[in-house]
C-alpha positions in Angstrom: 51.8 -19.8 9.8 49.1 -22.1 7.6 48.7 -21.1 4.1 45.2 -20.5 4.6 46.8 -17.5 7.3 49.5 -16.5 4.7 46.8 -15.9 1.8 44.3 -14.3 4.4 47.2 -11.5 4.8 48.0 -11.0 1.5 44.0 -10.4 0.9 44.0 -8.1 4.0 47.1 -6.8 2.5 46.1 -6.0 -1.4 42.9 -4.5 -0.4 44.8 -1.9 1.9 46.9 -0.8 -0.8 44.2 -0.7 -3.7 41.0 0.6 -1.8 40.3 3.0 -4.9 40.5 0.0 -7.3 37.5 -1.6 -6.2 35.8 1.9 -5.7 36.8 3.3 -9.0 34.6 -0.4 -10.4 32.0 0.0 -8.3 31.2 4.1 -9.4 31.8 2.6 -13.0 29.2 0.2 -12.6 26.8 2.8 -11.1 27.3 5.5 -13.5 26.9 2.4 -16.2 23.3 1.5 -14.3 22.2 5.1 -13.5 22.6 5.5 -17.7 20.2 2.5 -18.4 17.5 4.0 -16.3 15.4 4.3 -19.3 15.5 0.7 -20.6 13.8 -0.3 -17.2 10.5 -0.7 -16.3 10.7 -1.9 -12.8 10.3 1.1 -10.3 12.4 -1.2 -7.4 15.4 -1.4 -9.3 15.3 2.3 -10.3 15.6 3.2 -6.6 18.0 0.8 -6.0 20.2 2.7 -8.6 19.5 6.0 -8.0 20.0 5.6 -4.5 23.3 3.9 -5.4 23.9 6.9 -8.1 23.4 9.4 -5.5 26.0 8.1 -3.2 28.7 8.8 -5.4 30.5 11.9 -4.1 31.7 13.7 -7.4 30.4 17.1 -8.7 29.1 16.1 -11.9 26.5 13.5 -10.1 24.2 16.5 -8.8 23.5 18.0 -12.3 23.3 14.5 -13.9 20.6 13.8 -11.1 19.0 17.7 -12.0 19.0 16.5 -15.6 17.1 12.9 -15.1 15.1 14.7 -13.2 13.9 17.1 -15.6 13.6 14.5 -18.4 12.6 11.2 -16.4 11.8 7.9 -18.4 8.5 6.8 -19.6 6.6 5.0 -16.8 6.5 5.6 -14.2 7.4 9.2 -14.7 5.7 10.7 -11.5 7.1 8.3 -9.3 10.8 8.5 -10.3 10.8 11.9 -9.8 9.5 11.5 -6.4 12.6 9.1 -6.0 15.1 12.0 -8.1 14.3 14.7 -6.1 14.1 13.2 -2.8 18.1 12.1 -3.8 18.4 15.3 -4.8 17.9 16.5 -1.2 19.9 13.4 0.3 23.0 13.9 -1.9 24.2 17.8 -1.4 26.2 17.7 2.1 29.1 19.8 0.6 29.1 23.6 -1.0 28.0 24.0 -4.4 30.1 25.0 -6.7 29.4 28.0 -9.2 29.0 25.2 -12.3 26.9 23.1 -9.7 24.5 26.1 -9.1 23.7 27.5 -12.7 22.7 23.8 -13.2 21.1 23.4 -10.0 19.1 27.0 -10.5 17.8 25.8 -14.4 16.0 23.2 -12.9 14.7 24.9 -10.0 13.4 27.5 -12.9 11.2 24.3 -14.3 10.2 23.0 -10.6 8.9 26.4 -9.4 6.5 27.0 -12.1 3.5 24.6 -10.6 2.9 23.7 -7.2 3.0 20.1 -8.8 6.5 20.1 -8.4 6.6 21.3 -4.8 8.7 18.4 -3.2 11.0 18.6 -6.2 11.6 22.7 -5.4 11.8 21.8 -2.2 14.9 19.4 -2.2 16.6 21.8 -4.8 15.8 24.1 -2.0 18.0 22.2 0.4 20.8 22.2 -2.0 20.7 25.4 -3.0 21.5 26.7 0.7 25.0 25.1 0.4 25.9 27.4 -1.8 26.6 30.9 0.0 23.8 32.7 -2.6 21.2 30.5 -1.5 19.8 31.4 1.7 19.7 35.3 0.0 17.6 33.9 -3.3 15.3 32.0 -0.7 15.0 34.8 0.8 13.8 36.9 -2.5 11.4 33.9 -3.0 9.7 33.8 0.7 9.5 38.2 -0.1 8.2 38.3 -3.4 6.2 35.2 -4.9 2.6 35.1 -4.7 2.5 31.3 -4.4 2.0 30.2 -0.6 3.2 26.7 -1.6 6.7 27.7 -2.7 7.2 30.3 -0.2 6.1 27.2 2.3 8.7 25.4 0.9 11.9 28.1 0.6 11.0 28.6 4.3 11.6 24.9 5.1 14.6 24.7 3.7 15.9 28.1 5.5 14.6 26.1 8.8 17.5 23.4 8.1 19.7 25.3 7.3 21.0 26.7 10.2 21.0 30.3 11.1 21.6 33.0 9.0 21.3 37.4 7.9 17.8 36.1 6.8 16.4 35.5 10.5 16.2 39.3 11.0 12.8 39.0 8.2 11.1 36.6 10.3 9.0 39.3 12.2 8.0 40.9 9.1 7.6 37.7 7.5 5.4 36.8 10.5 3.1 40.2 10.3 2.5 39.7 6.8 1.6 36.0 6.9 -1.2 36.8 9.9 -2.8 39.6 7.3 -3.2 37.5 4.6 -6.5 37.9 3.4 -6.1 34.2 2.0 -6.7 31.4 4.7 -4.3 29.1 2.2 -1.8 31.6 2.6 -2.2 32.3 5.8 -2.2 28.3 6.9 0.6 27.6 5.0 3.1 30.8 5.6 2.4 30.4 9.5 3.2 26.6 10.1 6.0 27.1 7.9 7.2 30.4 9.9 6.6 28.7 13.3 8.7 25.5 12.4 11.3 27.6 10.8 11.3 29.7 13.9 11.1 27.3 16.4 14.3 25.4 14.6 16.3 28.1 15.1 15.2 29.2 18.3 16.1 25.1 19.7 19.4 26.1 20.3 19.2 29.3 22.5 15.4 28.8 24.5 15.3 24.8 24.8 16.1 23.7 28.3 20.0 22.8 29.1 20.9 25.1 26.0 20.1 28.5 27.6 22.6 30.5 28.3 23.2 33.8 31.0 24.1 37.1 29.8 27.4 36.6 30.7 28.3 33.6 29.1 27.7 35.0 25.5 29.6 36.7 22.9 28.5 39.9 21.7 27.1 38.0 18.5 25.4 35.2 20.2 23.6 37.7 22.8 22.6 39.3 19.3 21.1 36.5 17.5 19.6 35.3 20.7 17.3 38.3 20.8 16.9 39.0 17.1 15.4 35.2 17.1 13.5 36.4 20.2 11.7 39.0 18.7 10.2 36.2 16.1 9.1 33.5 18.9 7.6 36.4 20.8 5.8 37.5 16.7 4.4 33.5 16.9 3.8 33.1 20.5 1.3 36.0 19.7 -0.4 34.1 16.9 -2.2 31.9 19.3 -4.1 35.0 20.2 -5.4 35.5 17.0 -9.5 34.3 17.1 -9.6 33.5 13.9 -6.8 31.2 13.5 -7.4 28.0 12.1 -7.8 25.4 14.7 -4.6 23.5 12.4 -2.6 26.1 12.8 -2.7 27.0 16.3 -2.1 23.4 17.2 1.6 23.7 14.8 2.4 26.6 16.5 1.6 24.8 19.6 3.7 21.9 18.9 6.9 23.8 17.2 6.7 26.0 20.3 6.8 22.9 21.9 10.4 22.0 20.2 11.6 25.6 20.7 11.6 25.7 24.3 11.9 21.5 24.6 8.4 22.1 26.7 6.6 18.9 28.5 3.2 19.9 27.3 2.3 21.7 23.8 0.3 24.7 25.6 -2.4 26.2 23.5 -2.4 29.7 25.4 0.0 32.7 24.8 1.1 33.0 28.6 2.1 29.9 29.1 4.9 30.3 26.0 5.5 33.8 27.3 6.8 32.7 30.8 9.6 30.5 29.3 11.3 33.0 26.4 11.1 36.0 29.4 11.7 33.7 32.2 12.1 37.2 34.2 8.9 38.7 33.3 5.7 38.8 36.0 3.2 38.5 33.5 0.6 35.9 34.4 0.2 32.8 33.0 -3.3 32.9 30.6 -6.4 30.5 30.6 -6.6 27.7 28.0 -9.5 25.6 27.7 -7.8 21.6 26.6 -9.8 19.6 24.8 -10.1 16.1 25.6 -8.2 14.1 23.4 -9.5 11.2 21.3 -7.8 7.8 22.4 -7.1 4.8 20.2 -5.1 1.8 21.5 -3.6 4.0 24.3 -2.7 6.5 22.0 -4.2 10.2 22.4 -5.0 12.1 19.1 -4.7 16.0 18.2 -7.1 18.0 16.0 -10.7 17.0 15.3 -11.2 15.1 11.8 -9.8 11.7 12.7 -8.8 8.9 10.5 -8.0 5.1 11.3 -5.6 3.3 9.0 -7.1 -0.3 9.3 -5.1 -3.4 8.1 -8.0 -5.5 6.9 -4.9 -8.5 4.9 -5.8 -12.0 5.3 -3.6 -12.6 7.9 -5.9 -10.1 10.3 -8.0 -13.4 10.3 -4.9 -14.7 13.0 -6.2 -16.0 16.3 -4.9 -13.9 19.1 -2.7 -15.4 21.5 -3.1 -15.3 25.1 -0.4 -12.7 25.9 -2.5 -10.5 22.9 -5.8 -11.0 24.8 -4.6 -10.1 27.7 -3.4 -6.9 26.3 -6.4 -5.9 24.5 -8.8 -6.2 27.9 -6.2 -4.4 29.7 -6.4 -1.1 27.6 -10.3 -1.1 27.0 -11.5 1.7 28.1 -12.8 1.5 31.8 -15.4 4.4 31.6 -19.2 3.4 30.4 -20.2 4.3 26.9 -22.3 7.1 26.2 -25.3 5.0 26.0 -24.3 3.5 29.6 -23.4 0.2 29.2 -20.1 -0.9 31.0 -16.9 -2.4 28.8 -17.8 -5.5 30.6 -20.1 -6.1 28.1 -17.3 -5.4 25.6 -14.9 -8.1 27.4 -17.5 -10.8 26.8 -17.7 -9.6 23.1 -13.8 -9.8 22.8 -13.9 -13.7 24.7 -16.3 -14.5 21.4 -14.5 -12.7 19.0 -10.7 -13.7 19.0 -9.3 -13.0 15.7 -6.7 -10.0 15.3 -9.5 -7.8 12.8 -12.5 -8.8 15.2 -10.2 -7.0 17.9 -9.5 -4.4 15.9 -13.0 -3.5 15.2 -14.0 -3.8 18.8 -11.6 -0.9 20.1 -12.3 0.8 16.9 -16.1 0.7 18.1 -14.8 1.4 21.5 -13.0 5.0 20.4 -16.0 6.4 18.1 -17.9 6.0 20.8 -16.0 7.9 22.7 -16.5 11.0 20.4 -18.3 13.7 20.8 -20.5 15.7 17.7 -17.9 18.0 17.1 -15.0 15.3 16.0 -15.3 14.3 12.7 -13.9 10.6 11.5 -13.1 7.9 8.6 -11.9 4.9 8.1 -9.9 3.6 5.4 -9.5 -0.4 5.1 -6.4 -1.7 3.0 -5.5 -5.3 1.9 -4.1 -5.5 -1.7 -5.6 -1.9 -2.2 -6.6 1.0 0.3 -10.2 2.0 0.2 -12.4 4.0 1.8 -14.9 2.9 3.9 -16.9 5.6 5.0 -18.7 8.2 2.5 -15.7 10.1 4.1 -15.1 12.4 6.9 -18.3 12.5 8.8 -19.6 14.0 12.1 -19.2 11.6 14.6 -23.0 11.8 16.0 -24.5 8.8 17.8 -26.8 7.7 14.5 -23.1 8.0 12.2 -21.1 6.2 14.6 -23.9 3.5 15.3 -24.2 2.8 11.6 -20.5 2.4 11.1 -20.3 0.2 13.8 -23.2 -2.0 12.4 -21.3 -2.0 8.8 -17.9 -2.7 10.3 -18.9 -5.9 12.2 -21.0 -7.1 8.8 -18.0 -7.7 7.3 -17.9 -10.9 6.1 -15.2 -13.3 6.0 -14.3 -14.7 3.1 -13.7 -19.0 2.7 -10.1 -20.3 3.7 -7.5 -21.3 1.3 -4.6 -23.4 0.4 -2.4 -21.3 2.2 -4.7 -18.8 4.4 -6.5 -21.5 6.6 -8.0 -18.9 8.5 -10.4 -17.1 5.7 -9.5 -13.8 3.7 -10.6 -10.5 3.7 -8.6 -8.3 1.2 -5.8 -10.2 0.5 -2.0 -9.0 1.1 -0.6 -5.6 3.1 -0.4 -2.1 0.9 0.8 0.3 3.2 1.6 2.4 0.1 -1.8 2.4 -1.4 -3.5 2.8 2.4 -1.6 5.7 2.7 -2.1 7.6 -0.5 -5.9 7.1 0.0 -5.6 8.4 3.6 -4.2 11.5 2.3 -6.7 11.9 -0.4 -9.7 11.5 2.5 -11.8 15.0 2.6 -15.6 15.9 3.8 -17.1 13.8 1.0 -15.0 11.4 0.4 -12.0 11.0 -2.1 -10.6 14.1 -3.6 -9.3 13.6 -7.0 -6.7 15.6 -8.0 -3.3 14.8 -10.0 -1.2 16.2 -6.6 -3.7 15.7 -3.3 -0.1 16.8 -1.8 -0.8 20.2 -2.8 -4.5 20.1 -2.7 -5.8 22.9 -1.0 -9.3 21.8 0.0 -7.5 18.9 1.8 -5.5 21.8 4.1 -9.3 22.3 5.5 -10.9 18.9 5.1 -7.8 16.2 5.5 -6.9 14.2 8.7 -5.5 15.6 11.6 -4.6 12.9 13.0 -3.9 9.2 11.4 -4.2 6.3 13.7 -2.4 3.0 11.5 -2.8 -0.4 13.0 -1.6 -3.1 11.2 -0.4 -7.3 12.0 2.5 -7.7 8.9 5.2 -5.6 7.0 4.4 -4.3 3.8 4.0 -7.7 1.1 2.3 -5.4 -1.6 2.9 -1.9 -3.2 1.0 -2.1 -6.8 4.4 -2.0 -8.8 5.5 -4.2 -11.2 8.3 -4.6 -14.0 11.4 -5.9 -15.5 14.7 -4.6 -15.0 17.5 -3.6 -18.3 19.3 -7.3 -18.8 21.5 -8.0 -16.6 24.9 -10.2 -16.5 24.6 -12.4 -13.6 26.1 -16.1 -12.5 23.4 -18.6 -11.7 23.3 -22.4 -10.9 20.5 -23.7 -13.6 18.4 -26.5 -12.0 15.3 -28.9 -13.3 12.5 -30.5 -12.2 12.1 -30.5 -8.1 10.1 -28.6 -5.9 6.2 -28.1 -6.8 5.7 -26.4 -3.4 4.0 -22.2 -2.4 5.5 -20.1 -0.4 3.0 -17.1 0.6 4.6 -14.1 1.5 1.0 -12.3 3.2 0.7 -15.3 6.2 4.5 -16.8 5.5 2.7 -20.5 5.2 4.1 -23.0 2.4 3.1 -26.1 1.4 4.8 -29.0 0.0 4.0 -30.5 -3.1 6.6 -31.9 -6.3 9.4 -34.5 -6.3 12.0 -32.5 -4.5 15.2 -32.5 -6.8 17.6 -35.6 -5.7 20.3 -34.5 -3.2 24.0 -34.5 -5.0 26.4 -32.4 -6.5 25.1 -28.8 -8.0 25.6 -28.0 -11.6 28.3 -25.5 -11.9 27.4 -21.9 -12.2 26.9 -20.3 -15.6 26.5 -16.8 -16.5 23.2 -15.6 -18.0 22.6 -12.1 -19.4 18.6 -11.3 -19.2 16.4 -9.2 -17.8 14.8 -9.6 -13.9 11.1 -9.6 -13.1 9.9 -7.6 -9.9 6.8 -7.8 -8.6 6.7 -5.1 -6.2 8.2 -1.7 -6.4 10.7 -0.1 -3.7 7.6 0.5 -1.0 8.5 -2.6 0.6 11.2 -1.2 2.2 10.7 1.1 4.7 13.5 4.4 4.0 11.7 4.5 0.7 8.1 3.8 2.6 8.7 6.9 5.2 9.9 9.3 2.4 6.9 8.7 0.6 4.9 9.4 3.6 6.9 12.3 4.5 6.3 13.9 0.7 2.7 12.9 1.1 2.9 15.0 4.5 4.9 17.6 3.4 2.6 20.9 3.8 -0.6 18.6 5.8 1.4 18.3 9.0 -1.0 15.2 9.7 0.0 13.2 13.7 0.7 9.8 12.8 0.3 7.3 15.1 0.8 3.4 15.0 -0.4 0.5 16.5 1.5 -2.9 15.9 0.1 -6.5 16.4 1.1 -9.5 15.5 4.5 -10.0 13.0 4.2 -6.1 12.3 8.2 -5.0 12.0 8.6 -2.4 14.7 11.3 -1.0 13.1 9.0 0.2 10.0 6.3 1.2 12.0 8.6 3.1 14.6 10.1 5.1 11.4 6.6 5.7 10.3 5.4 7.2 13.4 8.7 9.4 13.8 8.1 10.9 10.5 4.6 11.2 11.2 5.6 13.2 14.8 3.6 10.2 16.4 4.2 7.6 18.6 3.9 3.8 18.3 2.9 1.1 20.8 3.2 -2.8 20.4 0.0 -5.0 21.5 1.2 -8.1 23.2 4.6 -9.1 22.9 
């Protein structure tokens, strides 16, 4: 055996018999970083160590991550406890214990006080049914407070965590939500009930989990039809006349998990036939409406909004396999006015940059339309913003002038590094979406918590369509983390060159550094500069979106072209209950 061997074993064998040395460092640096939190002003590396916080399985971490919570750092305060709570939610897998919950149910007496801190309640939520209280105090919450926000929320978490004494209110729960003289209340409490419903109901009514009579015990045949008796209390929703055209598309679509259905049906009959299989009751009549299409995709709902990347690298020329894409899915039917896509297909031969084919299918869906489908368009480079006054009836004079003010867009003169022009510089996906969920009937609804808005319940999206060429390069954060104690290897002179992270061009440029020996490492103790914040990333992306979404329920849907990473977009649109398609390859 080579020495090289003999030292690789002894290395294999040390770290076998002193796992919990390098582990007891690490949690001491992480406790160490988590404890500097407020010396930092770079919102990327307080993720980093919360997240890293968080992952510590010990029970004083939970009420230490309560606390920071409660009493954040300076700037910026809103955002870390976004970050907090959603490792809040992320790091109780085991039960509470009795010192964990009096901690746990301090805070949650701070969250619950303002629909502000809904997403916080909500992950405290989550926690709190680990503890065998919890789902009991949820269910005091969900009977007695007067705020459809927080109920929404206890009700969530009872929908995740598994089944429970408290399934036998969801009837009653269900009556009173339908005679709430508040539409608010009434949206809210009956997405929340279906979901909550239809979670529970997954593993008794979806197909291959069904099981006969005689293949139960006494207590599964028990739950079976108490959970019954509250999908047959929704099911009946979708009679209701008055029910919000929102919320009978929910119900439709958690019936839809329920029973693992093919098709969200938006008829009582239809739903009725699968939970009494048995039963001769005839299907009833639905009338479908036809579904707005965007890049292949088909839409739900009637206000419609399109996430356009309008970045510098857009300006890319398509390639061949791209063209041929794009003429395959153009619409084959004629316009409204009459004239055929053929006249389209020349237009796309002319105009053969990725934003020119953006706008022409764009142009190609509102078209489509009809008077009672509203839309708008949000356009995002280094910001998002809005392009239309905001969501407006998608008549032929309102479409025709949007088309007319999309293609007068004007390109802006090429660069060092973007040879192709520029539009509005690098890729925000966080901006684009916090704008998208702002979006209502005349325009951008300012509020401190659009999350929680309730005019956006009535007037926000119901369904986004994203397209976008590129990863996120931009998120509006910047700062400097605590100093840190770090090796480096301390160089002069040299390089000269840009490296641009939008179009991933460089250039030359400098007297490159002589090739030789490198300067030995030294150890430097200062402070790093981030210029971007943790939306780059796309776990921290998608749970942004998924606050954002919490109680609007919006579709997501996303179209990639270009270098877009499929993996982020994929995540977005499975958070977004969407789907996502590639153009080209």
């Amino acid at each position: 055996m080579s020495p090289q061997q003999k030292a690789g074993l002894w290395a294999l064998f040390l770290i076998l018999l002193f796992p919990s040395l390098s582990n007891a460092q690490n949690e001491k640096e992480r406790r160490k970083d988590f404890a500097r939190l407020n010396q930092s002003s770079s919102l990327l590396w307080d993720a980093q160590i919360i997240h890293a916080f968080g992952r510590i399985q010990k029970p004083d971490i939970l009420p230490r991550l309560l606390s920071a919570y409660l009493k954040p750092p300076a700037a910026p305060q809103r955002q870390l406890r976004y970050l907090l709570a959603t490792e809040i939610g992320n790091h109780q897998r085991g039960s509470l214990n009795d010192k964990q919950l009096k901690v746990l149910l301090s805070y949650l007496g701070t969250t619950t006080t303002s629909d502000a801190t809904i997403w916080g309640s909500y992950h405290g939520f989550r926690a709190l049914t680990t503890h065998q209280t919890g789902p009991k105090k949820l269910e005091a919450i969900v009977r007695e407070s007067k705020r459809p926000y927080l109920r929404a929320a206890a009700l969530e978490a009872l929908g995740h965590s598994g089944s429970g004494s408290w399934m036998l209110q969801l009837p009653t729960w269900i009556k009173r939500a339908r005679e709430a003289r508040s539409k608010t209340e009434k949206i809210l409490s009956l997405e929340a009930l279906a979901w909550t419903t239809a979670r529970v109901g997954h593993d008794h009514f979806a197909k291959g989990k069904r099981k006969k009579d005689d293949d139960m015990t006494f207590q599964q045949f028990k739950d079976r039809e108490m959970i019954r008796l509250a999908v047959d209390a929704i099911i009946n929703c979708l009679d209701d006349l008055s029910l919000f055209p929102r919320t009978k598309r929910e119900i439709s679509l958690a019936l839809q998990h329920c029973f693992d259905s093919d098709k969200a049906h938006t008829d009582s009959g239809s739903w009725h036939r699968l939970l009494h299989p048995e039963s001769t009751r005839r299907e009833g009549s639905t009338v479908q409406r036809i579904p707005v299409r965007f890049m292949t995709l088909a839409g739900l709902g009637d206000r419609y909004l399109f996430l356009l990347d309008a970045s510098d690298s857009m300006l890319t020329p398509l390639t061949d396999s791209e063209k041929r894409a794009l003429f395959k899915i153009l619409p084959k039917s004629k316009d409204k006015d009459g004239k055929t896509v053929e006249r389209s297909k020349k237009k796309m031969k002319r105009r053969v940059t990725r934003f020119d084919a953006a706008r022409l299918h764009l142009a190609s869906t509102l078209k489509s339309m009809n008077e009672k489908h509203e839309f708008a368009i949000v356009l995002f480079g280094d910001q998002g913003e809005l392009f239309t006054p905001g969501f407006v009836s998608a008549k032929a004079t309102n479409v025709k002038k949007t088309i007319s003010s999309l293609f007068s867009i004007r390109i802006g003169a090429p660069k060092e590094l973007r040879p192709d022009g520029t539009l509005k510089g690098n890729t925000n996906l966080y901006s684009a979406f916090q704008i998208a969920f702002k979006v209502g009937s005349t325009g951008i609804v300012e509020s401190p918590q659009s999350s929680v808005e309730s005019r956006l319940l009535f007037e926000g999206a119901d369904t986004i369509f994203l397209l976008s060429d590129g990863a996120p390069t931009e998120d509006g954060f910047k700062g400097s983390t605590p100093p840190i104690k770090r090796k480096a290897v301390i160089t002069y002179g040299g390089g000269g060159g840009r490296y641009d992270k939008e179009t991933g061009k460089s250039s030359g440029g400098g007297n490159p550094r002589p090739m030789g020996k490198l300067p030995p490492p030294v150890t430097i103790t200062e402070p790093i500069k981030h210029e971007s914040g943790p939306y780059l990333q796309a776990s921290y992306l998608v749970d942004e979106i998924r606050r954002l979404n919490f109680t609007r329920r919006t579709i997501i849907h996303v179209v990639n072209i270009g270098e877009a990473r499929d993996q982020i977009s994929r995540a977005i649109a499975k958070a977004g209950r969407g789907q996502f398609v590639r153009i080209g390859e």
